[in-house]
C-alpha positions as CSV (number, residue, x, y, z in Angstrom):
1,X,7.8,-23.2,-12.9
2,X,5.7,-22.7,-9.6
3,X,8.2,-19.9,-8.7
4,X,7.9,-18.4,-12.2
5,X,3.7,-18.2,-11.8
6,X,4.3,-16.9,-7.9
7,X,6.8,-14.0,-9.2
8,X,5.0,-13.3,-11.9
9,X,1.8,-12.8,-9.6
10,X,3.6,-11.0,-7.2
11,X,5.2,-8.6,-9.7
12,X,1.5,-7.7,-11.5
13,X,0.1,-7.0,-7.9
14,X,3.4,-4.7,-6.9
15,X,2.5,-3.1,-10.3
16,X,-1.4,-2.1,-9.5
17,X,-0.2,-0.8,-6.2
18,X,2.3,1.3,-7.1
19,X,0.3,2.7,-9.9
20,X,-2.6,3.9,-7.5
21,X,-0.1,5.6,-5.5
22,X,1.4,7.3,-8.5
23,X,4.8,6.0,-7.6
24,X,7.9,7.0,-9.1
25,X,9.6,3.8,-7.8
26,X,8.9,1.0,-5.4
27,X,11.8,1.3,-2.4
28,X,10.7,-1.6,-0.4
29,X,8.9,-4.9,-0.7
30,X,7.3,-6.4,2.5
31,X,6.0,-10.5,1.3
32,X,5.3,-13.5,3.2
33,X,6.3,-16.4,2.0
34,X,4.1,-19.8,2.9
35,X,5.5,-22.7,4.1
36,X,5.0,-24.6,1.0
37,X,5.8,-21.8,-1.2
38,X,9.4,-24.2,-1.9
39,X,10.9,-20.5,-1.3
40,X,13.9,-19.3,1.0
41,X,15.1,-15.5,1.5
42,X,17.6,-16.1,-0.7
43,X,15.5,-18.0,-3.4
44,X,12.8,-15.5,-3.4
45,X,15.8,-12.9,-3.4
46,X,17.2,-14.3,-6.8
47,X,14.1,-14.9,-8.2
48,X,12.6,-11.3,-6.9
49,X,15.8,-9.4,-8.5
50,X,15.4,-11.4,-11.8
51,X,11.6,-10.7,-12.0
52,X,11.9,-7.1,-11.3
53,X,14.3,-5.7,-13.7
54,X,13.4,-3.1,-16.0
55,X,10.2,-2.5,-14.0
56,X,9.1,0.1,-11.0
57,X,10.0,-2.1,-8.2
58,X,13.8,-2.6,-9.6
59,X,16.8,-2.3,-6.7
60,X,14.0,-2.1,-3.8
61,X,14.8,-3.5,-0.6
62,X,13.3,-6.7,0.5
63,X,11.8,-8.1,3.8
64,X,10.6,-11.1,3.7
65,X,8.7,-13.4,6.2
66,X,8.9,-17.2,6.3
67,X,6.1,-18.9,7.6
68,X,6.7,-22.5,9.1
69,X,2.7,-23.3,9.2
70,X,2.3,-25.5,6.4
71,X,-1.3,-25.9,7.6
72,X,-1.8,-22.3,6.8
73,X,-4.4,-21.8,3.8
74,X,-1.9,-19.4,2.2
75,X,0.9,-21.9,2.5
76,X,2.3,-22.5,-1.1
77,X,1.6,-18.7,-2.0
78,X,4.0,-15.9,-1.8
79,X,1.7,-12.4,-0.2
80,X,2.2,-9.2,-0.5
81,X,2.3,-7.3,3.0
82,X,2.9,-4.1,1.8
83,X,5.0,-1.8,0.0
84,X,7.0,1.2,0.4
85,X,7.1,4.1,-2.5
86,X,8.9,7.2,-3.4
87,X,6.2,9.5,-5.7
């Protein structure tokens, strides 16, 4: 369930910033995922592909960050660095 309230977070911020842009589509994804996120790649990957069908940020490319710094105050959140859009 933590991953389900993380994506769905995630996917209502991607949302907001593609929408000021006036984006057609999102191409690219750039997150950070905290140490204590409970998140690989390859998690986030599945759960990213899963959590963005049928919206603007379908089929984008990925990169993803893993921090090892579970002192960090961010560490069991999953950020959004920034994303790339074609409008």
């Amino acid at each position: 369930m933590h991953e389900a309230s993380l994506m769905t977070g995630l996917m209502r911020k991607i949302d907001e910033a593609a929408r000021a842009q006036s984006a057609k589509r999102v191409v690219e994804v750039s997150v950070w995922l905290g140490a204590l996120s409970h998140m690989t790649r390859g998690h986030f990957a599945e759960h990213f592909e899963h959590a963005s069908a049928g919206t603007i940020a379908e089929g984008a490319r990925l990169d993803v960050t893993v921090s090892s710094d579970i002192a960090d105050a961010n560490a069991q959140d999953v950020l959004l660095k920034s994303l790339e859009v074609e409008v």
